[in-house]
Backbone bond lengths (Angstrom), bond angles and torsions (degrees), N, CA, C in turn:
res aa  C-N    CA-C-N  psi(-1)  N-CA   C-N-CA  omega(-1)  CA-C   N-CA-C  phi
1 X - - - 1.446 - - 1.530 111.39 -
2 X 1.658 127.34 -49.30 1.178 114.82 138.93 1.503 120.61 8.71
3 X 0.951 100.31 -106.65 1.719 115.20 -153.95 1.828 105.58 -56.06
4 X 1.424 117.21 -16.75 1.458 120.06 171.57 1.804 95.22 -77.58
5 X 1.309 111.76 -34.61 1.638 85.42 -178.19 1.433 117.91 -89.41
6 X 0.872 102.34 3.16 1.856 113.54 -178.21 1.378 97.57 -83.26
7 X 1.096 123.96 -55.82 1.792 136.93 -179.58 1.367 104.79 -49.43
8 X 1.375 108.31 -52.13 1.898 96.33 167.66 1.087 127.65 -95.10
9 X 1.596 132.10 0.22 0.834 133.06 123.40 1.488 145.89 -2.94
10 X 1.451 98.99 -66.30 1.504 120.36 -164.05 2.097 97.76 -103.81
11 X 1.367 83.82 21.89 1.917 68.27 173.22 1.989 94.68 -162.07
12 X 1.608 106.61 19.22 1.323 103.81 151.66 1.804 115.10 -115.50
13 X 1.321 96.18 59.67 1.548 142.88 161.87 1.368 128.45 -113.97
14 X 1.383 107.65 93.89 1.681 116.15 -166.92 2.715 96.25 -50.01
15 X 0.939 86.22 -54.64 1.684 97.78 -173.03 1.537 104.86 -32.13
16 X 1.699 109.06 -43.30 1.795 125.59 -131.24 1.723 75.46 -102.60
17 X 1.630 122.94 -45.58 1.675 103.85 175.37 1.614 131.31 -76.73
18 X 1.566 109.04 -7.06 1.151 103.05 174.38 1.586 111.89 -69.87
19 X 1.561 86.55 -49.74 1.937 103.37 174.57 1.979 112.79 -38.14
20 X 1.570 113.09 -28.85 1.262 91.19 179.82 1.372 98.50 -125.27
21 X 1.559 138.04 36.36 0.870 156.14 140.65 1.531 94.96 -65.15
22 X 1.256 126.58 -77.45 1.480 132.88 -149.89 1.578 95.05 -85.75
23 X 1.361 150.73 -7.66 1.177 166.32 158.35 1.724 105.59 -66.17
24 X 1.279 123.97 -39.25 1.537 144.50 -158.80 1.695 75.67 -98.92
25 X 0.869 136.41 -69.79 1.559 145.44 -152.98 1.970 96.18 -73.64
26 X 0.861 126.82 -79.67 1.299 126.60 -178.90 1.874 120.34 -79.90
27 X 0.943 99.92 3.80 2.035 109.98 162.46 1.518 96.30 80.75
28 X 1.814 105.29 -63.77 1.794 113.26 -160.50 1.236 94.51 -129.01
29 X 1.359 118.77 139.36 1.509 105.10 153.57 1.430 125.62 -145.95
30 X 1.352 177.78 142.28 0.953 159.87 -41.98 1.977 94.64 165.27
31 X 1.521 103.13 122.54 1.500 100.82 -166.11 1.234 124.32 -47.90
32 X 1.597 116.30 -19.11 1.612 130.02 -161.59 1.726 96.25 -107.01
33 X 1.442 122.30 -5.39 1.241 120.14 171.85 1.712 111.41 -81.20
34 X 1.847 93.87 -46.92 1.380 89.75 166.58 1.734 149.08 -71.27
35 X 1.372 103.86 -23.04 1.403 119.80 172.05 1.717 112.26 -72.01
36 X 1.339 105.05 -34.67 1.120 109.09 -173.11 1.679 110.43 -82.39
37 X 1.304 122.42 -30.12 1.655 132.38 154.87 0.942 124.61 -49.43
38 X 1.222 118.81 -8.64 1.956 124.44 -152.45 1.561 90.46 -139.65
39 X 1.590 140.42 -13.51 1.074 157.74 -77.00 2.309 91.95 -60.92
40 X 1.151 86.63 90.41 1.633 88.29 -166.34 2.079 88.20 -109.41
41 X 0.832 118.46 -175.81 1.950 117.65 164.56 1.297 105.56 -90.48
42 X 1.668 107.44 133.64 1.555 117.96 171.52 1.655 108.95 -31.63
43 X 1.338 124.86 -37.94 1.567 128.20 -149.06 1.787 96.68 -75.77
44 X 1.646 105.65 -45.80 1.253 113.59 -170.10 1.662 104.78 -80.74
45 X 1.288 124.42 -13.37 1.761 117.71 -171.99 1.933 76.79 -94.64
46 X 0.915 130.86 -54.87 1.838 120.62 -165.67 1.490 106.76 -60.15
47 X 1.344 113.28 -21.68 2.034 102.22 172.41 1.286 89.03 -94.60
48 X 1.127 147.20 -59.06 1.258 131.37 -139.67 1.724 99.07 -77.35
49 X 0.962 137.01 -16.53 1.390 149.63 165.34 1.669 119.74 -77.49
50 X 1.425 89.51 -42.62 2.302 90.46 170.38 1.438 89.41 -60.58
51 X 1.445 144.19 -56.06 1.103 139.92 -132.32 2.183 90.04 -84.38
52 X 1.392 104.71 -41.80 1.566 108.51 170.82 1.475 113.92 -36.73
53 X 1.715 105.90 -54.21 1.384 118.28 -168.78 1.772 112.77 -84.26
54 X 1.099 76.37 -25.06 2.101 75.00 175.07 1.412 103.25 -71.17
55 X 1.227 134.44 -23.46 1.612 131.42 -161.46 1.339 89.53 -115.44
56 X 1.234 136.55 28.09 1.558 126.93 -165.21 1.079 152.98 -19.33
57 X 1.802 96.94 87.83 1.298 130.88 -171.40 1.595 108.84 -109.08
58 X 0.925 111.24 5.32 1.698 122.66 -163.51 1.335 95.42 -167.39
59 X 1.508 111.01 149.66 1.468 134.30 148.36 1.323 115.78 -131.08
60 X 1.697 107.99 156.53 1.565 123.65 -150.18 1.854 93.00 -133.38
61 X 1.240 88.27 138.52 1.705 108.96 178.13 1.143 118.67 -155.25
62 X 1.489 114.41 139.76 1.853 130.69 -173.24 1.699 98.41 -88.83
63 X 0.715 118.86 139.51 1.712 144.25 167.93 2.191 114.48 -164.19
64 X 1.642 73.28 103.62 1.393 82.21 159.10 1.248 100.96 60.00
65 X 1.247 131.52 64.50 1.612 133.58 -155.28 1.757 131.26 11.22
66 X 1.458 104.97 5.33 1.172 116.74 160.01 1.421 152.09 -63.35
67 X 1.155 166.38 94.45 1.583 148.35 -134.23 1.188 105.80 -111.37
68 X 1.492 115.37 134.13 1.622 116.98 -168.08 1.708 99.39 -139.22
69 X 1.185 90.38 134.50 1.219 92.66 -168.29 1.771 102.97 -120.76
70 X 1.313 118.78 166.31 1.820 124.10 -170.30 1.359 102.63 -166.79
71 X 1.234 119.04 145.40 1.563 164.25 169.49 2.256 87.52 -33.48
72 X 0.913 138.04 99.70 1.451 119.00 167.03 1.761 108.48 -80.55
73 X 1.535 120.91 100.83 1.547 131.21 170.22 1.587 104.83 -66.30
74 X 1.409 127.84 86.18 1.330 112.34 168.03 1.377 112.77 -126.04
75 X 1.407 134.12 148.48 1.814 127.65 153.17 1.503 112.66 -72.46
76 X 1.233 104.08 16.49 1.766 95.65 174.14 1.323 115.92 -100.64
77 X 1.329 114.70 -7.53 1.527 122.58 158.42 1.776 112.57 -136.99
78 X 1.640 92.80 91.68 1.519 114.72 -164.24 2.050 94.36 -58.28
79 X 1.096 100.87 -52.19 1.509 98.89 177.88 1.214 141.80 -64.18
80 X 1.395 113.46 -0.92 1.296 126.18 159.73 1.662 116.96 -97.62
81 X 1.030 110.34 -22.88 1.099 123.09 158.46 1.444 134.54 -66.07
82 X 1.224 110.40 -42.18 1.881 113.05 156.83 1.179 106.63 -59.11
83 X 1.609 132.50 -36.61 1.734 117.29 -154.47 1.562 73.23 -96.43
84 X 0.862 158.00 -34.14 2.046 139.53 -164.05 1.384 86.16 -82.95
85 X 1.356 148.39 -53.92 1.515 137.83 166.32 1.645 114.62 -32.41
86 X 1.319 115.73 -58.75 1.278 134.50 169.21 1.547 112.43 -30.17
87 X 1.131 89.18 -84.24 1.861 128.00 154.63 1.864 100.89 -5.52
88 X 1.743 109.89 -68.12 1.098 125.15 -176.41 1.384 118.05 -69.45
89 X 1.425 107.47 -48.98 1.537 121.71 173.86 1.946 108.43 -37.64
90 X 1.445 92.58 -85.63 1.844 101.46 160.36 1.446 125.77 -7.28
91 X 1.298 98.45 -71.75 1.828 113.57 -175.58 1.428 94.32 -66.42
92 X 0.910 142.30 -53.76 1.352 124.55 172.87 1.244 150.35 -34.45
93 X 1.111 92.63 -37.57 1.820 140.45 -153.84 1.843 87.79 -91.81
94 X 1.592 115.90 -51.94 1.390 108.65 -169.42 1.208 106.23 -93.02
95 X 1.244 123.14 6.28 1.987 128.55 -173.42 1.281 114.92 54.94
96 X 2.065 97.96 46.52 1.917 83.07 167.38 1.789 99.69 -129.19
């Protein structure tokens, strides 16, 4: 039960749904693409994003000293997967 409240937890955070709003919208994106989109401080888009990737809603990768981060599509966490469905449903719904 844990880990179901952590999952909603970590995305009844207005900051943490734009991040996979605009993550859902652009597939990959590069940490300084996202802070700077959101124009929020690098410090606050890199926690509010560990906390994405700890509940795995996001995954994080080094290239070229860069950090890129992406949408994780899996059935191994059915419940993150309804709210990024959700997620999709929504944005749709308002035509953006």
């Amino acid at each position: 039960m844990d880990m179901l409240v952590n999952v909603y937890k970590s995305v009844a955070n207005r900051k943490r749904v734009k991040m996979l709003i605009l993550l859902i919208k652009e597939r990959e994106m590069k940490l300084r693409d996202i802070y700077k989109n959101l124009k929020i401080p690098q410090a606050t888009a890199s926690r509010n994003l560990k906390i994405l990737e700890k509940n795995h809603f996001v995954s994080s990768w080094y290239e070229r000293g860069e950090v890129f981060y992406s949408i994780i599509e899996s059935d191994d966490f059915p419940y993150n997967k309804a709210i990024l469905d959700s997620i999709r449903r929504r944005k749709k719904e308002k035509g953006s």
